[in-house]
ZANUTOR-925758 format. One line per field, with one value per residue (C-alpha): residue in one letter; y negated, z negated, x. Coordinates in nm, 4 decimals. Example, Ala and Ser with C-alpha at 12.3 -4.5 7.8 and 13.67 -1.06 7.14 Angstrom:
2
type	[A|S]
v	[0.4500|0.1060]
w	[-0.7800|-0.7140]
u	[1.2300|1.3670]
END
This chain:
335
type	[X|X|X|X|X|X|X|X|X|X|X|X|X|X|X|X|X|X|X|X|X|X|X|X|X|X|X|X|X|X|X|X|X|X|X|X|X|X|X|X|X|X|X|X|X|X|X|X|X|X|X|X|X|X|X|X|X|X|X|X|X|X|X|X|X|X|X|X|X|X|X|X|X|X|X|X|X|X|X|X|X|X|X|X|X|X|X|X|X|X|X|X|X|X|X|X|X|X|X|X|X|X|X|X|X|X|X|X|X|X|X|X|X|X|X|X|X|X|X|X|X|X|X|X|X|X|X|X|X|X|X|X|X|X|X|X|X|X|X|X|X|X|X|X|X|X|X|X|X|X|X|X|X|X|X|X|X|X|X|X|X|X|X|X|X|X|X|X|X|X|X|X|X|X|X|X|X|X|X|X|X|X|X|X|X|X|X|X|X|X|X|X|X|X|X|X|X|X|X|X|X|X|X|X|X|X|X|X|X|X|X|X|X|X|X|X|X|X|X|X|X|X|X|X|X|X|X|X|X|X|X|X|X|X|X|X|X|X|X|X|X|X|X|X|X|X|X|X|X|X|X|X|X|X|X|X|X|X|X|X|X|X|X|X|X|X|X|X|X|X|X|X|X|X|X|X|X|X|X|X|X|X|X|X|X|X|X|X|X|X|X|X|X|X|X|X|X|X|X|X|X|X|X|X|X|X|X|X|X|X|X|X|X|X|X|X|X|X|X|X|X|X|X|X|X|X|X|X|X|X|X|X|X|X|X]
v	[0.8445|0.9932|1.0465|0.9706|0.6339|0.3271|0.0073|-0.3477|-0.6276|-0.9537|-0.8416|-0.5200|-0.1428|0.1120|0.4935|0.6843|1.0702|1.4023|1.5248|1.1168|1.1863|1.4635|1.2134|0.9015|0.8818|0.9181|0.5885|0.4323|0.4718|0.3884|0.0302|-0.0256|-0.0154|0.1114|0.0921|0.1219|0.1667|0.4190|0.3701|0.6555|0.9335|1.3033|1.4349|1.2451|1.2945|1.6516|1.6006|1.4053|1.5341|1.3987|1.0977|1.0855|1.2462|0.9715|0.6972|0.7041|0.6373|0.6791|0.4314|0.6275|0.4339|0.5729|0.4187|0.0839|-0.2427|-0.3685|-0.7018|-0.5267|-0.2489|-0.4721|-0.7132|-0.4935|-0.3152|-0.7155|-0.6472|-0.3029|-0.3327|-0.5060|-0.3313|-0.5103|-0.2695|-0.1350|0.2006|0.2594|0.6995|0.6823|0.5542|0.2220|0.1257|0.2412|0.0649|-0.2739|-0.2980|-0.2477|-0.5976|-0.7586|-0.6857|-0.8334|-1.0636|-1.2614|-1.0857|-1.1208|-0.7634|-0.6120|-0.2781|0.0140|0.1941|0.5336|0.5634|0.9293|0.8609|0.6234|0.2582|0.0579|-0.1411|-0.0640|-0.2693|-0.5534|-0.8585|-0.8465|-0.7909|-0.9253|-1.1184|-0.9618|-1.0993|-1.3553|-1.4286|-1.6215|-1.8931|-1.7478|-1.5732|-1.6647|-1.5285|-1.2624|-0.9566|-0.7245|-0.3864|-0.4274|-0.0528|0.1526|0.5427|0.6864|1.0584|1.1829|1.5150|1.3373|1.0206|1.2932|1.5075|1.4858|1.7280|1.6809|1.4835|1.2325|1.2343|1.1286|0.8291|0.7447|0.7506|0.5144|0.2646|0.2796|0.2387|-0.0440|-0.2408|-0.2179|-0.3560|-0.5949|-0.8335|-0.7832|-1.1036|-1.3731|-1.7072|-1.5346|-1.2532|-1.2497|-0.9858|-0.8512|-0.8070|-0.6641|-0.4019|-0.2435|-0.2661|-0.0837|0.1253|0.2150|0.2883|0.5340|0.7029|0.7248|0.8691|1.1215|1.3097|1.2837|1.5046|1.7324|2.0857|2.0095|2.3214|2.1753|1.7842|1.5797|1.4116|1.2146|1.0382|0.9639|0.8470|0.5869|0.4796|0.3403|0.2016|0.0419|-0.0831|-0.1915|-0.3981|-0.5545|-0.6625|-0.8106|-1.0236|-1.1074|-1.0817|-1.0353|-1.1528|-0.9641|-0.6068|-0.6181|-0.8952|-0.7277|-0.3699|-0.5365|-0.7353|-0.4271|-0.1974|-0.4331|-0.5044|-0.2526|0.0275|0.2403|0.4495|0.1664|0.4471|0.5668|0.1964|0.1381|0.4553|0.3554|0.0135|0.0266|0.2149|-0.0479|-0.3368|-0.2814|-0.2327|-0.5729|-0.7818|-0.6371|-0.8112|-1.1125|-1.0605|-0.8223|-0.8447|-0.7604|-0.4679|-0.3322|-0.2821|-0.0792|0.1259|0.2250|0.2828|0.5184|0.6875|0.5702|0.2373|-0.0336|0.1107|0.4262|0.2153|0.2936|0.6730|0.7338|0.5790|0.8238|1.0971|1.0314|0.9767|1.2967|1.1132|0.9959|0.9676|0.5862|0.3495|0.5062|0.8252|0.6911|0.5527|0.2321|0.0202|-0.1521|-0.3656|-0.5747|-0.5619|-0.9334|-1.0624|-0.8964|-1.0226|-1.3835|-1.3477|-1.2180|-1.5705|-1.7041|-1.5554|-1.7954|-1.5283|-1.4748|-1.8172|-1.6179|-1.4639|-1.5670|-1.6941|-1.8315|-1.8934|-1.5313|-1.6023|-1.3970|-1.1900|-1.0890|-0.9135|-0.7743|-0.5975|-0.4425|-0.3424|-0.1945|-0.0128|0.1208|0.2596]
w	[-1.5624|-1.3784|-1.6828|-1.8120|-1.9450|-2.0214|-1.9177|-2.0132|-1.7645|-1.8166|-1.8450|-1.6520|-1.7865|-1.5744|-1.7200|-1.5443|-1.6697|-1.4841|-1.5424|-1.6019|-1.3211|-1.5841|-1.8146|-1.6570|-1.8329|-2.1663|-2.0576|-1.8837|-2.2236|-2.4403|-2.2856|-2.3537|-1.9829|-1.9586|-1.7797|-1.4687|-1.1223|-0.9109|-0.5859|-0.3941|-0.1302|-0.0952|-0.1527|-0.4445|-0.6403|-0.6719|-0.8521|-1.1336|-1.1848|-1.5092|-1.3990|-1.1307|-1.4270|-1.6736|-1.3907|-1.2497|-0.8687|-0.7026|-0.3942|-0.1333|0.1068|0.4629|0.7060|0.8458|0.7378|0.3793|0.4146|0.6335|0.3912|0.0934|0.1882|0.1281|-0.1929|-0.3272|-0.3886|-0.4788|-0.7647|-1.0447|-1.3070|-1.5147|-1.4626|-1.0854|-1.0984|-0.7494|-0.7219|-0.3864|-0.1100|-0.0730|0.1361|-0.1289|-0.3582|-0.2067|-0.1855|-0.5024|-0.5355|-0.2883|-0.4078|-0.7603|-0.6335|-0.5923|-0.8629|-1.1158|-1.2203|-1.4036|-1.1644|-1.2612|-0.9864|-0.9525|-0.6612|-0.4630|-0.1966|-0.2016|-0.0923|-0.3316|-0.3400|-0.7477|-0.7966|-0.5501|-0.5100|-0.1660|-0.0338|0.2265|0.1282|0.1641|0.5164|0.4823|0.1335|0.1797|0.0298|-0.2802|-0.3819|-0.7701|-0.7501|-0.5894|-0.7892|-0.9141|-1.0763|-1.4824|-1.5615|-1.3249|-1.4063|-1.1768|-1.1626|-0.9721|-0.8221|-0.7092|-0.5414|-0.3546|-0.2559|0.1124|0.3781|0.4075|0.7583|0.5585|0.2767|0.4996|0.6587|0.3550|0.1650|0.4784|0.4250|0.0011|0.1658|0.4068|0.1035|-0.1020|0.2291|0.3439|0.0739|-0.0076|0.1530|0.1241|-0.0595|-0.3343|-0.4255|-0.7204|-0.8942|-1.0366|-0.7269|-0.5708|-0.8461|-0.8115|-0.4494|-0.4338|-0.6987|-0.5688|-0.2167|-0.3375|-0.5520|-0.2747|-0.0026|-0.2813|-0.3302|0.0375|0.1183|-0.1246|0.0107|0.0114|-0.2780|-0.4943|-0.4278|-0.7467|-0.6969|-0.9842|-0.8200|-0.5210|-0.7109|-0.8977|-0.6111|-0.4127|-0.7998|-0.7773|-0.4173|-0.4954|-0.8164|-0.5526|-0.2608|-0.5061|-0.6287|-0.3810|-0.0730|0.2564|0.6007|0.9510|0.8873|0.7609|0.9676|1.2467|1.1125|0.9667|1.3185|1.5251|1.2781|1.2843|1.6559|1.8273|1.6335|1.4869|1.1478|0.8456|0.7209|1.0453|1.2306|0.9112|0.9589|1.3551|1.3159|1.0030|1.1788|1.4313|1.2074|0.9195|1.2306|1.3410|1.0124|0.9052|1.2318|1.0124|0.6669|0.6773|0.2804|0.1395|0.4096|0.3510|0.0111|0.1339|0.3525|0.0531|-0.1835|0.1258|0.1353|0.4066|0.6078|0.7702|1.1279|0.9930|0.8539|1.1634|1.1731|0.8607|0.8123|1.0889|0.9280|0.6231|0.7897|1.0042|1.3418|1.3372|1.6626|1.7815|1.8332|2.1657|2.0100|1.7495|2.0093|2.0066|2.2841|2.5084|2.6446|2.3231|2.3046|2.4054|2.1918|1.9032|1.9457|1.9798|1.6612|1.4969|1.5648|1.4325|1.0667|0.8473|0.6596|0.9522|0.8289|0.5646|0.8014|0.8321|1.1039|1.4092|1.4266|1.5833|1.9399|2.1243|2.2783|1.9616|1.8459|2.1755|2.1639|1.8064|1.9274|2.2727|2.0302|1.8397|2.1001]
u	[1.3549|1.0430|0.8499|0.5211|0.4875|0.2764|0.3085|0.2071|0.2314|0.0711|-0.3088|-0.2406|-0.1746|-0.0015|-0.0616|0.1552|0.0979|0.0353|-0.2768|-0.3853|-0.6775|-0.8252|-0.8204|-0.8971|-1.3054|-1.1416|-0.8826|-1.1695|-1.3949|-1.0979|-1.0875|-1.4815|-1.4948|-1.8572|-2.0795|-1.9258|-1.9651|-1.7433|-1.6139|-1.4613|-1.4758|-1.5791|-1.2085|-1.0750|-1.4542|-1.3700|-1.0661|-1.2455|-1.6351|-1.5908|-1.5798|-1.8588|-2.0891|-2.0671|-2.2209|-2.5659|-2.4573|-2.1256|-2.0612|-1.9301|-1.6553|-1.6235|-1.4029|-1.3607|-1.2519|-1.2173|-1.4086|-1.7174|-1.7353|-1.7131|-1.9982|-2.3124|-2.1403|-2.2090|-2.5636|-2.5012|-2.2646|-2.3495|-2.1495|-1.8526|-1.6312|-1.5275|-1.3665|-1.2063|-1.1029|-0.9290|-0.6348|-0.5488|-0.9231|-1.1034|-0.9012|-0.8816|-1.3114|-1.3099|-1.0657|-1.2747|-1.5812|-1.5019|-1.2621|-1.6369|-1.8320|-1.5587|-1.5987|-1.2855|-1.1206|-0.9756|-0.7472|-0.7016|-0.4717|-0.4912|-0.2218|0.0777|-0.0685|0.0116|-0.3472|-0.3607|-0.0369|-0.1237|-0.4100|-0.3628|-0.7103|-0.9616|-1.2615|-1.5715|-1.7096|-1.9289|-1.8688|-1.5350|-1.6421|-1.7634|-1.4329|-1.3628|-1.0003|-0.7875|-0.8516|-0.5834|-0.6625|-0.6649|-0.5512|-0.3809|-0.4222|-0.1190|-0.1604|0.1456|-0.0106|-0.3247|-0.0814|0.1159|-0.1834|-0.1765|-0.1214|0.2604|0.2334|0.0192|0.2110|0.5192|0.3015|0.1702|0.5636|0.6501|0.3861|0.5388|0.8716|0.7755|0.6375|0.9760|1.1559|0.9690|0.9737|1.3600|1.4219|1.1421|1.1627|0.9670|1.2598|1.3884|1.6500|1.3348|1.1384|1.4548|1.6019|1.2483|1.2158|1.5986|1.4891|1.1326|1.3302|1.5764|1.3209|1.0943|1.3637|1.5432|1.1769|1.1555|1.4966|1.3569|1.1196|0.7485|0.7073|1.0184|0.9325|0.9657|0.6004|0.6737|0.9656|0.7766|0.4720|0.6830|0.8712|0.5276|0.4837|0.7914|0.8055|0.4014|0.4844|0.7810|0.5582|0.2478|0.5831|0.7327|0.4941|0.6272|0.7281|0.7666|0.6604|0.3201|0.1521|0.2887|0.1327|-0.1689|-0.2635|-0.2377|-0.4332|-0.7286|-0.6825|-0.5585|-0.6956|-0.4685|-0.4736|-0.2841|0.0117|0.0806|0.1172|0.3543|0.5286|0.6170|0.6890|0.8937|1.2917|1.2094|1.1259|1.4117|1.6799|1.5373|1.5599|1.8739|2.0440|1.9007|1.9741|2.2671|2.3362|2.0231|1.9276|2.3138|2.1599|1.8499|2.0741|2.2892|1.9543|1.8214|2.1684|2.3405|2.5306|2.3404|2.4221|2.2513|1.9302|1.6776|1.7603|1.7650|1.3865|1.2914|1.4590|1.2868|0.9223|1.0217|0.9999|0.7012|0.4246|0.5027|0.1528|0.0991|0.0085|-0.1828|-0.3814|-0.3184|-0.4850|-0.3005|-0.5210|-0.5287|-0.1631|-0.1251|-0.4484|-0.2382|0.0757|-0.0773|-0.2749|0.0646|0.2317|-0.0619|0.0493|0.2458|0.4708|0.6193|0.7804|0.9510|1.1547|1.5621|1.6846|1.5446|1.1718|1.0439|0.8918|0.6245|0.9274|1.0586|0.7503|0.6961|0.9959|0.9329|0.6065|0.7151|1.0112|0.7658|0.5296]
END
């Protein structure tokens, strides 16, 4: 089933429609969610002008990190209501900023993060101790053709990070049969659209499967692949969905050696055996440049591999307590 739908989940609503972007004043309206501010970027305002008409300013989020650019929004956004029109940065100021202003968000995703389904989010810096709760969005308007809009090389990075969400928290203390039916479900959705042609892609399938894998993650958080991903993102410089897109062959081939079961089960969702697992992640992300070419610096390799240990979900990891050299090799494998 990859068609539209609504649904309720403990204070949350998930609209998933195409065409929802069109329509996402009319939802935002419908919920008495005005006034409100909007969050976004150049690209995804010109697929809703509605939208960017019925508020007096739009706040504009360029690149960087979540918890710098969410600091000076604090004084800047006073509305109620946050309506974040973007990726997954975009998305998760938005959370931070009301995760200390207690504002309610609204998440219109335009790539395939996942922030709209999660309250994973920085605080904003220098406001960490004024942080009321972690902030999750309150309706999610899920277009399918604006999730899947990307060039097709970022589309692939983008499906990668979706995947990398449904596998890494397959096997924490926090799974649970629902957490894993939608991760296995999210990751077969996700690699089916992805075998498909670009012009004869089922965007709806692909869309629901970074739903899917993004509801999975927010439930059952996660362990070796994102700390490692997050840490060298923030230190070593490189672009979020392509670091996931790298790391994750390298980093599903590495925690399938320690939790054969549940990773036999991701193989056969992504259509093939556990020895098969690593290439067929590649095949699906269509070999994607390794952290070298992404630019990753080198020179802070060993600062981030230090502050990865440093994490505590690595805890969540079976097997032997990960050491220094383990992560070093799933780094160097990735490079």
């Amino acid at each position: 089933m990859n068609g539209d739908f609504v649904w309720e989940d403990a204070g949350r609503t998930v609209v998933f429609r195409r065409g929802g972007i069109g329509q996402a004043l009319e939802l935002v309206l419908g919920r008495d969610f005005d006034p409100f501010a909007l969050l976004s970027t150049p690209r995804a305002l010109g697929d809703a002008p509605e939208l960017a008409a019925a508020v007096s300013a739009v706040h504009e989020v360029g690149p960087g990190a979540v918890a710098d650019l969410a600091a000076p929004l604090l004084d800047q956004v006073d509305a109620a209501t946050i309506v974040a029109l973007g990726g997954g940065r975009v998305i998760d100021v938005a959370k931070s900023v009301a995760s200390v202003s207690g504002a309610r968000v609204v998440a219109i995703p335009t790539t395939l993060s996942g922030a709209e389904m999660s309250a994973n989010h920085r605080a904003p810096a220098g406001a960490e101790g004024r942080v009321r709760r972690r902030a999750r969005a309150e309706l999610v308007i899920a277009d399918p053709e604006a999730m899947t809009s990307a060039p097709e090389a970022e589309l692939r990075a983008s499906s990668m990070n979706a995947l990398a969400h449904g596998a890494d928290c397959l096997y924490t203390p926090l799974a649970s049969p629902v957490s894993v039916m939608c991760s296995l479900r999210g990751a077969a959705s996700i690699a089916g659209a992805l075998d498909e042609e670009p012009g004869e892609r089922d965007r709806a399938a692909l869309a629901l499967g970074s739903i899917l894998c993004g509801y999975a993650v927010d439930s059952a958080k996660f362990g070796l692949h994102h700390p490692v991903c997050q840490t060298l993102v923030r230190v070593c410089g490189t672009p979020h969905a392509g670091t996931n897109a790298a790391v994750l062959p390298r980093a599903a081939a590495f925690l399938a050696g320690r939790a054969p079961e549940i990773f036999a089960q991701l193989a056969a969702a992504l259509g093939t055996d556990p020895s098969g697992l690593e290439p067929r992640i590649l095949e699906l992300g269509e070999d994607p440049p390794g952290l070298g070419a992404l630019g990753a610096d080198r020179s802070k390799l060993g600062q981030a591999l230090e502050q990865m240990l440093e994490r505590p979900e690595l805890a969540s990891v079976p097997g032997p307590p990960l050491t220094k050299s383990d992560l070093a090799g799933l780094v160097e494998g990735s490079w």
